[in-house]
N, C-alpha and C positions, 0 to 999 in steps of 0.2 A: 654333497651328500647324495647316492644313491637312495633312489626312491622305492616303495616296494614294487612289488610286483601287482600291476591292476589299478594303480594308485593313480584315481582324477587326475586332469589337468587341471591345474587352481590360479589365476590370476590373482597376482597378491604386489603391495608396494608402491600402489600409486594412491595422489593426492585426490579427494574429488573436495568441489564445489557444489551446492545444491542451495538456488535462490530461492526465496517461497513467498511469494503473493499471498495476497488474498485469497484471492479465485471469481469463477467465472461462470455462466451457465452455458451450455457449448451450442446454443441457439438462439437467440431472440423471439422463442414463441412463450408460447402460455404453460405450457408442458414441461419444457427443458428449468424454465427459470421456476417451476413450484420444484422440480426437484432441487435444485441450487440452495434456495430457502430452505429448504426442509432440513438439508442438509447443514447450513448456515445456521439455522437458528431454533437447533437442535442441540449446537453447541454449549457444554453447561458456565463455560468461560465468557459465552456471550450472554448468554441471557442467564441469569444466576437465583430467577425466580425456581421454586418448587416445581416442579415436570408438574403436580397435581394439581397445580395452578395454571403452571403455563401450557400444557400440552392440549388445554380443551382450546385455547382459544389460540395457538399456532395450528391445531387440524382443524378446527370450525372455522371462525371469521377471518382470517390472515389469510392462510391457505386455499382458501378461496375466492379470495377478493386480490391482494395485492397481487399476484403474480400478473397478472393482465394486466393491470396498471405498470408493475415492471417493464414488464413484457416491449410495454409501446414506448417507453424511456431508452431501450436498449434499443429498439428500433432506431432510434435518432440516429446514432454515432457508430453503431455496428458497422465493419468495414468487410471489403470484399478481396477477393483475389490476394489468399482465402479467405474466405467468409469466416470471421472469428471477432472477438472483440478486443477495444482498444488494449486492453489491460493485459490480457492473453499475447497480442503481436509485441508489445513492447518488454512484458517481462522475456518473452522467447528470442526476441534480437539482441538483450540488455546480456542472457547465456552467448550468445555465439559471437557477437563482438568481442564480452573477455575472452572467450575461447580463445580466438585470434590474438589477442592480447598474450594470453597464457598458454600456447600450444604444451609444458609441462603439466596443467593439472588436464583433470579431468571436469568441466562446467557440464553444471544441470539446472532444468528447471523445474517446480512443479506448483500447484495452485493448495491452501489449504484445504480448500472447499470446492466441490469439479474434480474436473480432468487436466493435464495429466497429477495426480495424485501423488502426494508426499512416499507414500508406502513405496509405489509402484518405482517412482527414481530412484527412490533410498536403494531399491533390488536391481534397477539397474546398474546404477554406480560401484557395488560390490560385484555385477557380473562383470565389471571394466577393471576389476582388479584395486578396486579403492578400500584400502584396510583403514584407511585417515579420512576422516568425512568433519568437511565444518560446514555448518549451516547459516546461512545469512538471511535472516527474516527481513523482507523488505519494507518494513517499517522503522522509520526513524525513530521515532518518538515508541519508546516500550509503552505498552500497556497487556496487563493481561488476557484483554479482550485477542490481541494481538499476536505478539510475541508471546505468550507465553502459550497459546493455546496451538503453535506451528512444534515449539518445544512438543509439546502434549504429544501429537501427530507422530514424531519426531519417536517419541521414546515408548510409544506403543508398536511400532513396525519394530524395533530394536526387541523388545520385551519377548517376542515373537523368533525371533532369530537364535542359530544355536551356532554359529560367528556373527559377533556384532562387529561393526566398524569402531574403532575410537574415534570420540566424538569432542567435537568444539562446534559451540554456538555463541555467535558473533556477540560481541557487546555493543549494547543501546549506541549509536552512531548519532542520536541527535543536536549534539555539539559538535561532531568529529571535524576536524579542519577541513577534509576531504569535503565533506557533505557542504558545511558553510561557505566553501571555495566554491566550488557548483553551483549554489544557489544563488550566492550574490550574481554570479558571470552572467549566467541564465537572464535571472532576474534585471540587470543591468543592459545586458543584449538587448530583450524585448520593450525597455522603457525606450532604448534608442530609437526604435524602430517606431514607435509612435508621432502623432504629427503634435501633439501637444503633451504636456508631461503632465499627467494627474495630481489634482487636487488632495486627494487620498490613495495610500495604498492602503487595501484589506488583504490580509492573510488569513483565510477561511485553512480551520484543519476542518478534520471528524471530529461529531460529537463522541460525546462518552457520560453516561448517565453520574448523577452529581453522586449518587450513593458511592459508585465504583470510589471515589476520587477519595469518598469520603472515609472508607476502607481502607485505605493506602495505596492505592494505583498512582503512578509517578507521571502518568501520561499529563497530567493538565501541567505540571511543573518543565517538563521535555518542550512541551509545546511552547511556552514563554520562553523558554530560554531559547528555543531553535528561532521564534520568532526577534528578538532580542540582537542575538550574532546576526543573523539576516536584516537586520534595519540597519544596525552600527555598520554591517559592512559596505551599504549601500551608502553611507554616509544621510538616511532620513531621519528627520527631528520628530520623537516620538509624540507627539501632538497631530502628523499629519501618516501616521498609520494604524488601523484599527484592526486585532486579531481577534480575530470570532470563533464560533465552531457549525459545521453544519450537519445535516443527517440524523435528525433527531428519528427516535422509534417511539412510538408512545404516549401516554399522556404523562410520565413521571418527567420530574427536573434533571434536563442536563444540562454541559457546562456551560455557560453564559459568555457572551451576549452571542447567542443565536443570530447565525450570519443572517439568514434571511430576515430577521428583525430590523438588523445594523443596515441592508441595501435597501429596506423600505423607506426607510430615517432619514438618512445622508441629504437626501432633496431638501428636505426639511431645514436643512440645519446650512444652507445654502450651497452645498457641495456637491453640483452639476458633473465635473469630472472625475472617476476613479478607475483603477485598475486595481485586478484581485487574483491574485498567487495563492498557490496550495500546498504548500511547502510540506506537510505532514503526507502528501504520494510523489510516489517515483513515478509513478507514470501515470496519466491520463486514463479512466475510467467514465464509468457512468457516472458517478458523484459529480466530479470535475467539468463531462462535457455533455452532460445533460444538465443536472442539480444547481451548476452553478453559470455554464457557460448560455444556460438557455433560461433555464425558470428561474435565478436569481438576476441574471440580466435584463429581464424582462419585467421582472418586478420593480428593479428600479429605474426604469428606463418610462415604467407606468405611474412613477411615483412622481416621475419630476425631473430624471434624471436625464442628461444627454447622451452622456460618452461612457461607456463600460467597457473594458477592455481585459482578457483575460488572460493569463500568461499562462503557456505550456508547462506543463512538467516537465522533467529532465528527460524521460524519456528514454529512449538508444542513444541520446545525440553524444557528442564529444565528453563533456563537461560529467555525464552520467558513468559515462565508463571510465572513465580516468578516475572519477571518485570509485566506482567500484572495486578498482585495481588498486588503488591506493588501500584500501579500508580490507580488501581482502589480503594482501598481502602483510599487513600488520598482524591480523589473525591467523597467520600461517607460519608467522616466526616461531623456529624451532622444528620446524617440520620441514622446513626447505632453505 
């Protein structure tokens, strides 16, 4: 077909990918991380109280207080050369590994909350020519908190648009073969690697306030169940694994038994050795390698405990991208 006369040049026809995090505060000071929060938990998906309830006490007491306590969490684990955080290097290798994987589509990244921005990829990936856009939210376990609020992000940059991409958003993966093959391997890797094999394994996810669940959020049911494939496939007898949740916000009930409860306890109950997986992130964050690798460690370590041992997320490593490629190319059937 002859084109008209004056008629753009339009890149059109190709596949993109666009992974999506959490997100990140693009500094570990006091400044960067109040806007992250702000940003965060301003979210009406995450916090589902009345703005006229909740807005005096996220810009009065929250907003003023936690970020500096953030601030010095992120300090811990923040990495250099570039200077960025765990969660930011690892979703950004997790793209260019599949890349390499997929030199056919088109791999992106972007953070729900921070930089680089859902919007801002979503308009890159159509300047590359992506008329087919599927989105893989990197949370296993759906929750609305979650997944549905990357959706949200998702179809307000679209709403905006006067060419939208056609769109697929990945289905909840927290049983996917892919994901459970990974996890066990991971998780089996690093037992090997230990000098004695623990007493307990804990599976610490994220919390998620008890009301949510109580609504119909599917996330606590994702979570047993991912937890569940991941023991059977290690072959552990459900007596010598405890799934928790941690990261509470608040003084309201969320879901039970609060990790940092269960690593206070453990000493107690005579159980000196354990190791704790986080099966609910793909990669290593401040939860993970602050929350859990430093002040839940530490807590039980005060409590009575000996040996605490913490396993990696999947991370960029082998096991992470192979399940990637795996889970994104089922999503792609019919389109390639």
């Amino acid at each position: 077909m002859t084109k008209p006369a004056q008629h753009p040049a339009v890149k059109h026809g190709r596949l993109g990918v666009l992974l999506v995090n959490l997100g990140t505060p693009d500094a570990p000071d006091t400044a960067s991380v109040r806007r992250y929060l702000r940003e965060f938990l301003m979210d009406r998906r995450v916090i589902e109280v009345s703005p006229l309830i909740w807005w005096p006490i996220l810009f009065g007491p929250l907003l003023t207080f936690r970020p500096k306590k953030s601030a010095a969490a992120y300090q811990k684990i923040w990495l250099d050369n570039p200077s960025e955080s765990p969660l930011r290097r690892y979703t950004r290798e997790q793209a260019e590994r599949l890349q390499q994987q997929r030199p056919e589509w088109v791999i992106d990244w972007a953070m729900r909350y921070g930089n680089p921005s859902v919007s801002s990829r979503i308009h890159a990936l159509m300047a590359e020519g992506c008329d087919r856009l599927l989105v893989l939210p990197l949370y296993p376990q759906y929750s609305a908190t979650t997944s549905a609020s990357v959706t949200d992000a998702v179809f307000a940059t679209l709403k905006k648009m006067r060419w939208q991409p056609t769109l697929r958003v990945a289905h909840p993966w927290h049983d996917h073969p892919a994901h459970i093959d990974a996890l066990v391997a991971q998780t089996r890797d690093q037992l090997a690697l230990l000098e004695q094999e623990p007493e307990v394994l804990v599976f610490s996810f994220h919390g998620l306030p008890q009301a949510y669940f109580d609504k119909g959020d599917p996330y606590y049911c994702h979570c047993q169940k991912t937890a569940r494939l991941l023991r059977e496939g290690l072959g552990w007898p459900a007596e010598r694994v405890r799934v928790t949740f941690q990261s509470r916000l608040g003084p309201t009930k969320w879901l039970q038994p609060y990790t940092a409860e269960v690593m206070k306890k453990l000493p107690a109950e005579g159980i000196k050795r354990i190791a704790v997986a986080t099966p609910g992130f793909v990669s290593d964050c401040v939860e993970t390698l602050e929350e859990i690798a430093i002040e839940a460690k530490a807590d039980f370590i005060e409590a009575g405990g000996e040996v605490c041992d913490v396993i990696p997320c999947l991370n960029a490593n082998d096991y992470s991208i192979e399940m990637l490629n795996k889970i994104v190319t089922q999503e792609m059937q019919g389109w390639c």
